[in-house]
Structure formats: C-alpha cells, structure tokens
C-alpha positions as CSV (number, residue, x, y, z in Angstrom):
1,X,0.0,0.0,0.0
2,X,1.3,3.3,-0.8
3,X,1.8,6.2,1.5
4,X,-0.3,9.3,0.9
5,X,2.6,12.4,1.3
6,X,0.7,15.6,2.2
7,X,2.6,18.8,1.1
8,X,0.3,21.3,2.2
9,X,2.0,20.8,5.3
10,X,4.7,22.8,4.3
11,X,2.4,25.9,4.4
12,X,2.7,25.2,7.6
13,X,6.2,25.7,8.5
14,X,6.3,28.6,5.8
15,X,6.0,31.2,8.1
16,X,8.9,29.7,10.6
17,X,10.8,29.2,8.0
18,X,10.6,33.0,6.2
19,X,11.0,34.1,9.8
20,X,14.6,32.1,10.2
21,X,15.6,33.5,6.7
22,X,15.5,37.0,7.4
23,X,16.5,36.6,11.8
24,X,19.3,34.3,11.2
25,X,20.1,33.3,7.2
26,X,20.0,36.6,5.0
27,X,22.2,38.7,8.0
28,X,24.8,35.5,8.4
29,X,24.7,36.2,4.7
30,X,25.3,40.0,5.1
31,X,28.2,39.0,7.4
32,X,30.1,37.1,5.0
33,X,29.9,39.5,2.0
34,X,31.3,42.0,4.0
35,X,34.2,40.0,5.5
36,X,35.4,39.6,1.8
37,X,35.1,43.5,0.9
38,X,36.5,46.2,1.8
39,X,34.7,49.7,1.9
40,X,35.6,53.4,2.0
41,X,31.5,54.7,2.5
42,X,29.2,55.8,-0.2
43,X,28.1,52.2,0.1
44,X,30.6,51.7,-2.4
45,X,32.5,47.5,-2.1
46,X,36.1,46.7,-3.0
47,X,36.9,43.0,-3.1
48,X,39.6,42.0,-0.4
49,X,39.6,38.1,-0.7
50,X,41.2,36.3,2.8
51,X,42.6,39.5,3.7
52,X,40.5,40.2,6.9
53,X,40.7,36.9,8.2
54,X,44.2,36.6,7.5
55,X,44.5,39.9,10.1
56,X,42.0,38.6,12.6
57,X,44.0,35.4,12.7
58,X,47.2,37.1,13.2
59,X,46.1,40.1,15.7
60,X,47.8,39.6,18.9
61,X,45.0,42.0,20.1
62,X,42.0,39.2,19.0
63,X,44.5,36.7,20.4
64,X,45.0,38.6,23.5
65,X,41.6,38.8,24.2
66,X,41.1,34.7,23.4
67,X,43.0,33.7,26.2
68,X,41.1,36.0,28.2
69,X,38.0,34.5,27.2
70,X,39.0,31.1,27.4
71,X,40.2,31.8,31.3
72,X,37.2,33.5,32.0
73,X,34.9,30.3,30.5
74,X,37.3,27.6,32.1
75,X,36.7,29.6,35.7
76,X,32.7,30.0,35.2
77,X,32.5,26.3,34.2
78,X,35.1,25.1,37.3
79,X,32.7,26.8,39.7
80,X,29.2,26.6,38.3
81,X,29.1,23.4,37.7
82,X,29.7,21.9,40.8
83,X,28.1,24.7,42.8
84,X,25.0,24.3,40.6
85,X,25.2,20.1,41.6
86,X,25.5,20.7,44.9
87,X,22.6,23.3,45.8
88,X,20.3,20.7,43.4
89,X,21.6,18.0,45.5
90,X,20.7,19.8,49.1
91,X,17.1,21.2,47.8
92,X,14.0,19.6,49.0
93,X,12.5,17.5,47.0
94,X,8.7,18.0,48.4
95,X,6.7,20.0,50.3
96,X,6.6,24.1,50.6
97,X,9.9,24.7,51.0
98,X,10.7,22.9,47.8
99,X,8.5,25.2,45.7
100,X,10.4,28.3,47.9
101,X,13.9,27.0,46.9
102,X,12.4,27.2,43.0
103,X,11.6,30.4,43.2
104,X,14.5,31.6,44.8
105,X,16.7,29.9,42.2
106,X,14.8,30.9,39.1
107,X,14.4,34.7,40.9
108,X,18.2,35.7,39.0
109,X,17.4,34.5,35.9
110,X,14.5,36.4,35.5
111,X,16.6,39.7,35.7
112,X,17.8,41.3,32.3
113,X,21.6,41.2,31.1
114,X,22.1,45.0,31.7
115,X,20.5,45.3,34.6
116,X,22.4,42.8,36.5
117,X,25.7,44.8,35.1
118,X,23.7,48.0,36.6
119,X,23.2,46.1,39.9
120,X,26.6,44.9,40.4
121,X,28.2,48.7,39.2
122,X,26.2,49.9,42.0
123,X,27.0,47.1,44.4
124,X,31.0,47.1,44.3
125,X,31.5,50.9,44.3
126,X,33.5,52.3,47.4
127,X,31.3,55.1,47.4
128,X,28.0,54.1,47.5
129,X,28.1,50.0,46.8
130,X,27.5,47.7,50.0
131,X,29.9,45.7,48.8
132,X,32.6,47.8,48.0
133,X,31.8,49.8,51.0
134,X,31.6,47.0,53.9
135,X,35.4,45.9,52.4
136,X,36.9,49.5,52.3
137,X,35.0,49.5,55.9
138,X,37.0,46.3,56.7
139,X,40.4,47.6,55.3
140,X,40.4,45.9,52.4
141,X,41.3,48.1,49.3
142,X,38.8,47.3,46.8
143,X,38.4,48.9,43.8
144,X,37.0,47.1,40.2
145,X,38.0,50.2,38.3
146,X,41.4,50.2,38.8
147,X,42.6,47.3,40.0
148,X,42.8,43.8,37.8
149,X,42.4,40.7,40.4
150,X,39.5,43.1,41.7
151,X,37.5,43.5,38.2
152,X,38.2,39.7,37.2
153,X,36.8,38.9,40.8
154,X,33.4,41.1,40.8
155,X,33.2,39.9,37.1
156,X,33.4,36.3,38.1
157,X,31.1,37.0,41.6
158,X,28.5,38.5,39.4
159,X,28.3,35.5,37.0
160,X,27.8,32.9,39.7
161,X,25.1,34.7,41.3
162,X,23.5,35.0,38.1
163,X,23.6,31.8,36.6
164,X,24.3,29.3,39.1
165,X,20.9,28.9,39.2
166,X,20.1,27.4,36.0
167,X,22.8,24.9,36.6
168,X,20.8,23.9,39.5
169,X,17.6,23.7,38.3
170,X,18.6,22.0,35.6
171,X,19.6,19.2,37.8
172,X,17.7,19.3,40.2
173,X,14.7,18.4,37.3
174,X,17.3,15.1,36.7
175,X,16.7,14.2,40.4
176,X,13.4,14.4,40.4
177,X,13.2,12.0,37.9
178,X,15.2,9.1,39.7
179,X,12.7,7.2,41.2
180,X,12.5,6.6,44.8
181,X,12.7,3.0,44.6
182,X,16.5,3.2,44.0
183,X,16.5,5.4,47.2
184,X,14.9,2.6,49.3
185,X,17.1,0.0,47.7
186,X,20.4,2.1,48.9
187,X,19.2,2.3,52.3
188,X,18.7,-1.4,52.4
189,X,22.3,-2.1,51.4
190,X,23.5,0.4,53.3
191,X,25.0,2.7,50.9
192,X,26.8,6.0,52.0
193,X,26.0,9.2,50.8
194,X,28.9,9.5,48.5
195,X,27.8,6.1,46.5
196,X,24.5,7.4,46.5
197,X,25.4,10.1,44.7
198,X,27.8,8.6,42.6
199,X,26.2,5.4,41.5
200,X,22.5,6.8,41.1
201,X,22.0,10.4,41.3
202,X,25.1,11.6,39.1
203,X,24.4,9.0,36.5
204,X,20.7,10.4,36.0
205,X,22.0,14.2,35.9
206,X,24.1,13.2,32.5
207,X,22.2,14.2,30.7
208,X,20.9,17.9,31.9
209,X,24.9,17.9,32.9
210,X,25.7,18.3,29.2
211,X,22.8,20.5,28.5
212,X,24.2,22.8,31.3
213,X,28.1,22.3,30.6
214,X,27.0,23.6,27.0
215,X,24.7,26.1,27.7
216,X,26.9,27.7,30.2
217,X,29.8,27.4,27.7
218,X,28.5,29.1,24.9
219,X,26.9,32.2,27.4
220,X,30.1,32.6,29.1
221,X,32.5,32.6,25.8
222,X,29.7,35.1,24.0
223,X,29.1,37.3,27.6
224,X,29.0,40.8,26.6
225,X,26.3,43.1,28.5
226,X,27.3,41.9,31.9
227,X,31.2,43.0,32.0
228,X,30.9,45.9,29.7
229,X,28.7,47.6,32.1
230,X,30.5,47.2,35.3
231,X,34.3,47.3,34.0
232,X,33.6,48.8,30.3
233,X,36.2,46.3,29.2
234,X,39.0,47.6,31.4
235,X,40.8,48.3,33.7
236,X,42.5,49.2,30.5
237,X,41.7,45.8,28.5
238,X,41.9,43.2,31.7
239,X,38.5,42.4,30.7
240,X,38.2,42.9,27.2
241,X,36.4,39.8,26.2
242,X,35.8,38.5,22.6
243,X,32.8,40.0,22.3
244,X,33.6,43.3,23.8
245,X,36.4,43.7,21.3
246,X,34.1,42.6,18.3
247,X,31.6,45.5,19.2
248,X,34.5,48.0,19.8
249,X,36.0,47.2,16.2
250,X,32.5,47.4,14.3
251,X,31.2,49.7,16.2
252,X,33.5,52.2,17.8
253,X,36.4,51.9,14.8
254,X,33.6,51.0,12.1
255,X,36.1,48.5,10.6
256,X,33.1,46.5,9.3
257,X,35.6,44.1,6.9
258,X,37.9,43.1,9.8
259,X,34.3,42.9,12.6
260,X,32.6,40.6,9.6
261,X,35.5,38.2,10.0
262,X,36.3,38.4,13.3
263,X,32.0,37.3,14.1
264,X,32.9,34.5,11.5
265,X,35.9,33.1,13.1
266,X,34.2,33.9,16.7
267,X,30.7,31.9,15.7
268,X,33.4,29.1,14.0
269,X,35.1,28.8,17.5
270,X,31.9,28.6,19.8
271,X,30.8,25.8,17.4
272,X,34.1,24.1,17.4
273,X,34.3,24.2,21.4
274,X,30.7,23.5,22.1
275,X,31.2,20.2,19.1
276,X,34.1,19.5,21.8
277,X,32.3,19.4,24.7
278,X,29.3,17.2,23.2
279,X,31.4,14.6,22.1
280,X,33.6,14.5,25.6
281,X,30.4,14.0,27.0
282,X,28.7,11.6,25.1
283,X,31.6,9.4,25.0
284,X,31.5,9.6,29.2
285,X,28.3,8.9,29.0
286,X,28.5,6.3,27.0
287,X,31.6,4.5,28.9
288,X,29.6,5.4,32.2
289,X,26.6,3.1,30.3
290,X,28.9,0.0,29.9
C-alpha cells in the first residue's frame, strides 16, 4: 500500500521558515559579504579576498583577548558546575519549601543582562556600593575600576550569582526523575551518601549535565552586557572579552571588513568548542553506560 505524502504541510512551516531566513540566514549572509570586501562609505565595495581573516587570525589583540576568554569560560565552568550540583543535591524534593527554593533559584534569571551589570556597578563601588563599602570599611582596598584581580573577581562574583541557578535547576529536574525506589534500595544495602550520589543520582544528571556544561559554555565565551557595564572592558583591557572587542571594532572603529571576519571566526570557534564538549560527554556517558 502506498503512503499518501501531504505537502500542504509545508504551508505550515512557511511562516517559521521566512522568519529564520530573514532573523538568522540573509544577516549571516550579510556578514560574510562584508568579510570579503573592503569599503571606503558611499556604500561603495572593493573585493579583499582572505585579507580580513588573514589579520583577525594574526592580531595579537584578537588573540589577547582569546586567552582571556577562554580563562574567564574555564573559571565560570570550574565553579558553576559543581556549585550548581550541589545546591540541586541539598534542595528539598517535596513539600513548601521545595516550591520556595524554585523560586528563589529561578528569581536571578528572571533579571535582564544590563541590569544585572547595573546592579553589580552599583554594588562594588567604594562610594556608595555595599559591597565595596563593607570591604573598604573592613580595610580591604577594593576597587574594580582600577585594579585587575578586583574586576576579574566582581566579574566572576556577578556571573555565579547570576547563573548558578540554571545549573541547579537543571539538575535538580534530573533528580526528580530518579525514582525513589532506588533510594529505598540504597538504604537497604547500606550505601553511603557518597555512593548514592555517585552510582544513582550523578548518572541520572548526565544528561541535563551536558545540556548545562553547554549552555553555560557558549553564554560565558559570548558574555557581553554583563562585564561591559560594570568594568567597560578595562581596567585598560583586563576584561576585554571576545565580544567586547568585536563591538569595539565594528562599532567604535567601524572596521566593518575586519568585525565581519572576526563574528565568522568567533561563531566558528563557539561551534568548534561547544562540538568539543558534546562529544567529551557523550563518550562519558556512554563509557559510564557500559
């Protein structure tokens, strides 16, 4: 018997489709015809070939601030991650205060980029910040604007607190779908904490794990509201991320050749790294399975 193929259901998917072409497809497009060309204004193109991505790839500047990403996504993922499987692990699992613990967690998450930038800017300032007050108070010398270790800190401070969170619920949703009979069977045999964790409950968050690791991953290495609003990038360029350097070069120089390249080498790394991480993973997981 044949099977009827209905093509009207395309129609369907039209609209998402038209909506994808001119969100994501027709400005990628944009992006690459300008990293190839060269323009003096007038709306008027030169051809330049490799030549912008042959300077992105050799600018100790871009490479600079690479290394300073890739420190600032290896430190987010070192303390997140763990921090985010331990407040899942310690959260009720019924009742009222269950539900309050949600609500606390999702409460940062539900605050905008910029204004969490606006919060912290506010919040570690000697003058008028609690934080920075209470340390100057305490004799600490404190101060994000000028000093390195301090910016890189409160950067680093603000991060956690925002997105910590979403680490945690995400696992915290794994562990509520372990049934309780493997509890029951662990306290039969006497299993410690530590194995119960590690033979039932870690196994289970895997999965949500990798969601997290990658999720967390690709904000971190594209963060961009966050830092520029507290530090502005500095002091001088301490904390001059990838994306605060992209913005700066189409943006405040209007070097829209070298910015188109740079975004293409930039979106060509994020994929490479977060390709990286899935297949790490997977292959843990998978080993784990055996």
């Amino acid at each position: 018997m044949n099977k009827t193929t209905n093509h009207r259901a395309w129609f369907l998917v039209l609209p998402v489709l038209v909506l994808v072409a001119f969100s994501a497809v027709i400005p990628l497009m944009t992006v690459v015809n300008y990293s190839v060309q060269d323009t003096f204004g007038n709306n008027e193109f030169f051809w330049a070939g490799l030549e912008w991505f042959e300077d992105v790839l050799s600018s100790e500047r871009i490479r600079d601030a690479f290394l300073r990403q890739i420190l600032f996504s290896a430190i987010i993922l070192a303390i997140e991650i763990p921090l985010g499987i331990v407040v899942a692990v310690n959260m009720p699992k019924k009742g009222v205060w269950s539900s309050v613990c949600l609500i606390l967690m999702a409460l940062p998450l539900l605050i905008p980029w910029n204004v969490v930038g606006t919060i912290w800017q506010v919040f570690g300032r000697v003058d008028i910040g609690l934080l920075g007050h209470t340390l100057a108070a305490l004799g600490i010398d404190y101060n994000y604007t000028r000093d390195v270790e301090d910016a890189w800190i409160t950067v680093v401070v603000m991060d956690v607190w925002h997105w910590t969170s979403l680490v945690a619920l995400l696992c915290f949703a794994g562990l509520k779908s372990i049934p309780d009979a493997y509890y029951q069977a662990a306290k039969i045999d006497s299993a410690s904490r530590w194995k119960v964790f590690r033979y039932i409950e870690l196994p289970k968050m895997q999965g949500v794990l990798l969601i997290a690791v990658l999720l967390r991953f690709m904000d971190s290495f594209m963060i961009y509201t966050e830092p520029f609003v507290v530090t502005g990038g500095g002091p001088g360029n301490a904390t001059t991320f990838l994306s605060i350097d992209l913005v700066k070069m189409a943006i405040g120089q209007f070097d829209l050749g070298p910015a188109a390249a740079f975004s293409i080498v930039y979106f060509l790394i994020i994929l490479l790294f977060s390709y990286v991480f899935y297949t790490v993973m997977k292959t843990l997981e998978k080993a784990e399975g055996k």
